[in-house]
N, CA, C and O atoms as a GROMACS GRO file, in nm:
protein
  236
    1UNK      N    1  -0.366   9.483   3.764
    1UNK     CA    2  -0.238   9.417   3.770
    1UNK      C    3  -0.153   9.445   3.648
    1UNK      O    4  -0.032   9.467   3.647
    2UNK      N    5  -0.227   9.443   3.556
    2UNK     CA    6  -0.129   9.499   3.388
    2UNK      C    7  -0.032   9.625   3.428
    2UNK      O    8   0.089   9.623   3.408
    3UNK      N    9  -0.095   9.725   3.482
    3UNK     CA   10  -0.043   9.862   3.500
    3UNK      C   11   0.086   9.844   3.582
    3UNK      O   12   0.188   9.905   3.553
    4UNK      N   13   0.074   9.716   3.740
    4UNK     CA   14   0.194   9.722   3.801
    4UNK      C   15   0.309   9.630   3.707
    4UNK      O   16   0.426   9.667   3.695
    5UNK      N   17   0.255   9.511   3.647
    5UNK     CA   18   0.369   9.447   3.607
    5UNK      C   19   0.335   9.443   3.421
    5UNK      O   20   0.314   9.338   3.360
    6UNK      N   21   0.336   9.565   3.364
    6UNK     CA   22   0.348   9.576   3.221
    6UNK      C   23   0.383   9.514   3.149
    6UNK      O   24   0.330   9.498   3.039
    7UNK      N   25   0.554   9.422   3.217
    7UNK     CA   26   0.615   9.314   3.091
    7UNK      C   27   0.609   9.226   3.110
    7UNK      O   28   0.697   9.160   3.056
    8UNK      N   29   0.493   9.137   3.209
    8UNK     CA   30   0.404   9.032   3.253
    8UNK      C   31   0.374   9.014   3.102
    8UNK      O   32   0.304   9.093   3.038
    9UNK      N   33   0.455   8.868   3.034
    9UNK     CA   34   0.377   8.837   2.926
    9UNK      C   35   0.239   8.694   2.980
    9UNK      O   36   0.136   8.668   2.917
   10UNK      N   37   0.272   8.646   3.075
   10UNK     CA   38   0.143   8.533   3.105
   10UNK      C   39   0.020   8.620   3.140
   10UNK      O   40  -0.090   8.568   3.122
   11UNK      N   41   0.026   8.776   3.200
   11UNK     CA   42  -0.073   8.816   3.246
   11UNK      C   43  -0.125   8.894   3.131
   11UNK      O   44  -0.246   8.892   3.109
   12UNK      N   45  -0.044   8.964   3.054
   12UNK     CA   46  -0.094   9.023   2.958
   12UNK      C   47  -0.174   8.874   2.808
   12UNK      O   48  -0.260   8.899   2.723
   13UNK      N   49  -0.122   8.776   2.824
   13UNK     CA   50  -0.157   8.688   2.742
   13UNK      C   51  -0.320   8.662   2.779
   13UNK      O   52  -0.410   8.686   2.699
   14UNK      N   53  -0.341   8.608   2.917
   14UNK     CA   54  -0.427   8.555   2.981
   14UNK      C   55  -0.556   8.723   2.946
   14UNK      O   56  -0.668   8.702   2.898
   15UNK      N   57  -0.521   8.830   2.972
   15UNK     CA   58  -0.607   8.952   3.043
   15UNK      C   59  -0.642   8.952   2.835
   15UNK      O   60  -0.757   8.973   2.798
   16UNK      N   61  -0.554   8.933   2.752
   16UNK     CA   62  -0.591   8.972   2.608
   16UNK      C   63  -0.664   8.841   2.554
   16UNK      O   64  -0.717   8.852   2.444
   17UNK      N   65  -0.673   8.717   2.621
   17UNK     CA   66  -0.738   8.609   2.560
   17UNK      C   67  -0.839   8.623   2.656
   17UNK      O   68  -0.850   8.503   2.681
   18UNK      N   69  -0.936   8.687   2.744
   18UNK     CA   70  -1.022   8.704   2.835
   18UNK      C   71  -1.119   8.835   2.781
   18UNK      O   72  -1.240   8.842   2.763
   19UNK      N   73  -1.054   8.891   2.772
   19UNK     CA   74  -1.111   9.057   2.744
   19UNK      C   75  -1.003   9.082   2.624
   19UNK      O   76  -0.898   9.026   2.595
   20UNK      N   77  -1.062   9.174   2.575
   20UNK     CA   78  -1.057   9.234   2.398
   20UNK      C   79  -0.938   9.329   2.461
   20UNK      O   80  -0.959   9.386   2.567
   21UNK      N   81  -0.787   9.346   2.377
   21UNK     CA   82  -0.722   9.458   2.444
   21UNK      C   83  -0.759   9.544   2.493
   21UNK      O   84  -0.772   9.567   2.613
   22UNK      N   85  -0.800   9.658   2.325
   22UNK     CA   86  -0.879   9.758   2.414
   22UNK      C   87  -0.946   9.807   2.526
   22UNK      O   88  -0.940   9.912   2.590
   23UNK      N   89  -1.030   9.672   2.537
   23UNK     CA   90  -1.120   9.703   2.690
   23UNK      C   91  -0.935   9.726   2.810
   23UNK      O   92  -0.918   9.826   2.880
   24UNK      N   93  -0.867   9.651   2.802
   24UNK     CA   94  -0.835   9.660   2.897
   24UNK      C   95  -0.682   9.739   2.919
   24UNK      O   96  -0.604   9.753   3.013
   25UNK      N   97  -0.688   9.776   2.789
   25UNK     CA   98  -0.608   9.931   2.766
   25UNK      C   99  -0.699  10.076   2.795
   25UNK      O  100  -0.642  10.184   2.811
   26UNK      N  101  -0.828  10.061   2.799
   26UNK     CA  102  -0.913  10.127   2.847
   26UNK      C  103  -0.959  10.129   2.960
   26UNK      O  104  -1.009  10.222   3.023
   27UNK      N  105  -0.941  10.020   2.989
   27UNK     CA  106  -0.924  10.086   3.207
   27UNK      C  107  -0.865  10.069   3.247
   27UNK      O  108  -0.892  10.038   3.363
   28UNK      N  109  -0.694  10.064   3.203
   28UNK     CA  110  -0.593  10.104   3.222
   28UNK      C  111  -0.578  10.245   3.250
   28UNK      O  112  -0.557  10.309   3.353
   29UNK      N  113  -0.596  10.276   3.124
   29UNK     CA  114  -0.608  10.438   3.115
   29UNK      C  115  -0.684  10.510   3.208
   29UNK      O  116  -0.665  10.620   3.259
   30UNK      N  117  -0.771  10.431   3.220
   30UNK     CA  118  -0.900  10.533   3.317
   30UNK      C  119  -0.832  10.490   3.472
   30UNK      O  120  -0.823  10.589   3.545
   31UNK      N  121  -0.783  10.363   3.536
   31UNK     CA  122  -0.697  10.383   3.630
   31UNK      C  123  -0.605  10.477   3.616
   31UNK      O  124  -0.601  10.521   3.730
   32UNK      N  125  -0.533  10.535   3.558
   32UNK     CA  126  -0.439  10.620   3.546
   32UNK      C  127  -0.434  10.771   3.552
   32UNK      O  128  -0.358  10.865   3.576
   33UNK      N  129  -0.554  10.742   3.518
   33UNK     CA  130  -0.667  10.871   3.556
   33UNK      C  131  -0.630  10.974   3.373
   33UNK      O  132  -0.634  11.096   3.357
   34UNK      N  133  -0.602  10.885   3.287
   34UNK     CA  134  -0.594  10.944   3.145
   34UNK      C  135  -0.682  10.987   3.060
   34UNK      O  136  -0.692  11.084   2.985
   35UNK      N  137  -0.776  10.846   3.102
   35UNK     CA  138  -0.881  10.848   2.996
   35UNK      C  139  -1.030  10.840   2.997
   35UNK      O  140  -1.052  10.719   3.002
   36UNK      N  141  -1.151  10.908   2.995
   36UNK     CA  142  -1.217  10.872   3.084
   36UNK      C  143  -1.356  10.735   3.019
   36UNK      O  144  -1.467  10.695   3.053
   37UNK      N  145  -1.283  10.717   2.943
   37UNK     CA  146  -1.381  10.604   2.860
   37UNK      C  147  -1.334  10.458   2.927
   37UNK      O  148  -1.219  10.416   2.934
   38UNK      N  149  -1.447  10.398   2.971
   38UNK     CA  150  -1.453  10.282   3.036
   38UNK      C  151  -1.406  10.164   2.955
   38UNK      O  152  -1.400  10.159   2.832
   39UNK      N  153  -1.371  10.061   3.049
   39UNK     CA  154  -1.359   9.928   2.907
   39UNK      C  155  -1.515   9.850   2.929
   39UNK      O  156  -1.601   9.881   3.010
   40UNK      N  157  -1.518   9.735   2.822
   40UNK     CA  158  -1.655   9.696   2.848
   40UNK      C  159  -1.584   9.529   2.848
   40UNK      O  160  -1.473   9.495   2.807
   41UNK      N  161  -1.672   9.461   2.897
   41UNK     CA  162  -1.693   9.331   2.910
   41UNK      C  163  -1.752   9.262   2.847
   41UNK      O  164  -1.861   9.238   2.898
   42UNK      N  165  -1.730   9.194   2.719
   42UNK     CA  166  -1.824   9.064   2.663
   42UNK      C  167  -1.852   8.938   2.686
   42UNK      O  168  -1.788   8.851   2.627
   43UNK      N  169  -1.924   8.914   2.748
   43UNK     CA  170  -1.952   8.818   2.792
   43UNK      C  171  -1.903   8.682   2.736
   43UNK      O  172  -1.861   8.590   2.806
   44UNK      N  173  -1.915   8.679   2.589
   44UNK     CA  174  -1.940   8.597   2.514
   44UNK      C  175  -1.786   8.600   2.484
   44UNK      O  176  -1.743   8.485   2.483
   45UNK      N  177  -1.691   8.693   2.460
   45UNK     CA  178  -1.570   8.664   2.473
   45UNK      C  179  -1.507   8.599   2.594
   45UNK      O  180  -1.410   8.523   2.590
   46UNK      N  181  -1.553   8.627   2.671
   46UNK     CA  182  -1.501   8.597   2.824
   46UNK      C  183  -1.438   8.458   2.812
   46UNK      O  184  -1.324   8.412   2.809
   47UNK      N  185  -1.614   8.394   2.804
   47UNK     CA  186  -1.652   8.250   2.792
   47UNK      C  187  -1.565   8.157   2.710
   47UNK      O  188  -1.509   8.048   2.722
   48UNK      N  189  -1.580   8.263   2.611
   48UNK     CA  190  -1.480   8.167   2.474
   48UNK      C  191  -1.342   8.182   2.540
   48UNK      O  192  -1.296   8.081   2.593
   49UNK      N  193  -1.274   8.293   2.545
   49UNK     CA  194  -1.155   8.260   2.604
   49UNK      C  195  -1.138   8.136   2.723
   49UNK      O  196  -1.062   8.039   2.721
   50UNK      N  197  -1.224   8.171   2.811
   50UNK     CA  198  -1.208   8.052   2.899
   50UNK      C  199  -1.203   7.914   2.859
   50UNK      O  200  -1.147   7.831   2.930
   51UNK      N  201  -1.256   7.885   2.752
   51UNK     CA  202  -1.315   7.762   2.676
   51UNK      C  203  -1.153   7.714   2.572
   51UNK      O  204  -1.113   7.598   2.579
   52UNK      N  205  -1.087   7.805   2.495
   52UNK     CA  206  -0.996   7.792   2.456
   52UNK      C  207  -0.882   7.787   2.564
   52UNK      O  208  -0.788   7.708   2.550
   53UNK      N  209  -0.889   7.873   2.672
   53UNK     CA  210  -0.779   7.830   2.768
   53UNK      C  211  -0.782   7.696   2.807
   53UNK      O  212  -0.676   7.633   2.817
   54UNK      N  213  -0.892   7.644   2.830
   54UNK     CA  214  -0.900   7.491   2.932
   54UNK      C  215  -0.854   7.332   2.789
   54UNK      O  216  -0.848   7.210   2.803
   55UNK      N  217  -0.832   7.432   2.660
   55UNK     CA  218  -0.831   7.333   2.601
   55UNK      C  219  -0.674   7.319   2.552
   55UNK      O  220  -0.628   7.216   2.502
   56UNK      N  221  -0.603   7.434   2.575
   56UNK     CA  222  -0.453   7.441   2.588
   56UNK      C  223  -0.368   7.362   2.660
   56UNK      O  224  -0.379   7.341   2.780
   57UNK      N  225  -0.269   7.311   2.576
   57UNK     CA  226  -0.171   7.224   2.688
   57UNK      C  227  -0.135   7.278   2.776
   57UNK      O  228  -0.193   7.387   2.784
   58UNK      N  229  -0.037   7.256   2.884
   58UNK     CA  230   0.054   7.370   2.955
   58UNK      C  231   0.124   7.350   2.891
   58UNK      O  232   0.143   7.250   2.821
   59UNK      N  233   0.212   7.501   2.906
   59UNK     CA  234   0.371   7.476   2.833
   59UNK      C  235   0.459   7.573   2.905
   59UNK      O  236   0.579   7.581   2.876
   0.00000   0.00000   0.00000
């Protein structure tokens, strides 16, 4: 979804507090067919992001 809507700042906020940019400038790229290095997934970031999201007001 980053790739179709790029100046998505809630999605790019949400996809960079979930996963590490990189990872997901890295399979960006590799959708794009640029780059062929994968992104990776940490688990342990995941979590934490999720954990800091649920503790955010809305705004």
């Amino acid at each position: 979804m980053c790739i179709e809507y790029p100046e998505n700042e809630v999605l790019l906020e949400y996809a960079n507090s979930l996963f590490d940019f990189q990872n997901v400038y890295n399979e960006m790229q590799r959708i794009r067919e640029v780059g062929a290095q994968r992104g990776q997934i940490s688990i342990q970031h995941f979590f934490d992001g999720l954990l800091q999201e649920s503790y955010r007001e809305d705004t």
